[in-house]
N, C-alpha and C positions, 0 to 999 in steps of 0.2 A: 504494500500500500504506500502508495508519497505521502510526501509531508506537505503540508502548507508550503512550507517554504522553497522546495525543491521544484514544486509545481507553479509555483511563482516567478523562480527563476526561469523556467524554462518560459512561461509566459510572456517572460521581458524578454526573453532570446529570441523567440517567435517576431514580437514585436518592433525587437532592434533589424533582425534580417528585412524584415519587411519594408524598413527605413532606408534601410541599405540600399535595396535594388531599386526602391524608387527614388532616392540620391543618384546613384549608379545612371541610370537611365536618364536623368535629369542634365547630367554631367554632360554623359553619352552625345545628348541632346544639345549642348551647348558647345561641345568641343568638334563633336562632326554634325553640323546642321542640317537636316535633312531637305528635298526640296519643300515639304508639306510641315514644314516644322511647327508652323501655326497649327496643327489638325494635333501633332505630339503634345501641345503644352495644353489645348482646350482637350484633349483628354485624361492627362493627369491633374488635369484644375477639378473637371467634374470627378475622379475617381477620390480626389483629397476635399471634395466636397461630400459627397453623398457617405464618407467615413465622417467628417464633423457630424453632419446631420443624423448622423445616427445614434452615434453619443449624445447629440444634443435633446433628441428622441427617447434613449432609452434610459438615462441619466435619473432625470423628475422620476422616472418611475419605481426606479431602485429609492427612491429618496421616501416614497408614497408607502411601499414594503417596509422600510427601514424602521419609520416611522412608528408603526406599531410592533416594532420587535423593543422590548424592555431593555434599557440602556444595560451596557455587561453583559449580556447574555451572548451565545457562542454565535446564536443569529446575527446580533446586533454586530458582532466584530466580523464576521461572513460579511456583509455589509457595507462593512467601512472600507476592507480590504479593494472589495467590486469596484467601488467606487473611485477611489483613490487608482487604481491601473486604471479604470477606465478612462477616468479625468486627463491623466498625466502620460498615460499609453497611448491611446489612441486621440482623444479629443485636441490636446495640444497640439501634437504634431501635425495633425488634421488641419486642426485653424491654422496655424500658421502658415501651411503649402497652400491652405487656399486661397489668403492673403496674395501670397508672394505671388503665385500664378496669377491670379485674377488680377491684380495690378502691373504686369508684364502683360497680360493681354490687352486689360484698357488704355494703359500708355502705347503698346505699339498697333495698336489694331484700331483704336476709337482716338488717340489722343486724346485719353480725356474728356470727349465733346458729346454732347446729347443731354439733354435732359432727365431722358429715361436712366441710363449710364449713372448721371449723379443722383438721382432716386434709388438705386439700384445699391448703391453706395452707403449711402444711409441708411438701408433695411440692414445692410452687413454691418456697419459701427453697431446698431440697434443688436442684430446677430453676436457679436462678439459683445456687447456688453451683459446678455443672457449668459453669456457663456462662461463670463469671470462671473457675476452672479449665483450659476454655480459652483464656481470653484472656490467658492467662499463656504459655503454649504456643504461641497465636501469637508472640508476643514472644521464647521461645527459639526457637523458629524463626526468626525474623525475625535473630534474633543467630548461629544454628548451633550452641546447643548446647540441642539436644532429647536426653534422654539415654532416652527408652524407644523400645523396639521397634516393628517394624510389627505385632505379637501382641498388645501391650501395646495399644496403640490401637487394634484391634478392637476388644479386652473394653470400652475406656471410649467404644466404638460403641451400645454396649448400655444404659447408666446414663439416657439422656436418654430413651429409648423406655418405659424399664421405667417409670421414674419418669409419662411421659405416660401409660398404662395406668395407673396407681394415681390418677390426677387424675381421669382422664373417667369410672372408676368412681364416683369419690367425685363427682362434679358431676352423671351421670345415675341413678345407683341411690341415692345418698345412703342407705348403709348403716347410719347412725348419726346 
């Protein structure tokens, strides 16, 4: 049987490889340019996107579980564990390639320019301020003092979704 911790480990290993070849490729991408480079980078924007959103997604929910598991208990620390990789594993590194990418694309591809583009912008500052929101949260959890509900963290189940709806609008319909 593993340990907690050995399966931890290996979960970071999973996670760093994974880091890796998408660095690797990124590099790849920047060092031999391919003709279609723009199609390479709009598809590691969405692959480092639809990874954010899913933490961003699954995150609230663990928090909603968490919630009613009695502080100390084996649940409660199961829990923290989840969260705390998931925050720091996956969500991070997540946000931040989507950053990077998505701003390499609106500089070389839009300049910057459209309305929708700067609407589109704003849903993400809005997105990433959800997203350190959590990571504050994990941190009272991590310490035991989360003071909102399991109701409470439904409703802020909803903030990352709504917010993705108002982005893919403004990135496919470009309303303005």
């Amino acid at each position: 049987m593993q340990t907690g911790e050995s399966a931890g480990r290996r979960a970071r290993r999973r996670a760093a490889v994974a880091l890796a070849v998408f660095a690797l490729i990124a590099i790849l991408l920047v060092l031999y340019p391919p003709d279609d480079l723009y199609l390479w980078i709009k598809a590691l924007h969405i692959v480092a996107v639809i990874s954010w959103m899913a933490g961003l997604l699954y995150l609230p929910r663990l928090f909603v579980y968490h919630t009613d598991a009695p502080a100390g208990s084996a649940q409660s620390e199961t829990f923290k564990v989840m969260e705390q990789r998931l925050y720091r594993t996956i969500m991070q590194p997540a946000m931040g390639l989507s950053w990077l990418l998505g701003l390499y694309l609106a500089w070389s591809v839009y300049g910057f320019q459209g309305g929708w583009l700067h609407a589109k912008l704003a849903f993400v500052v809005l997105l990433t301020g959800v997203h350190q929101f959590y990571g504050r949260a994990v941190k009272a959890f991590a310490e035991d003092l989360n003071v909102k509900t399991g109701r409470q963290w439904r409703i802020w189940n909803e903030a990352p979704a709504l917010l993705m709806i108002l982005i893919v609008v403004m990135v496919v319909v470009k309303p303005f």
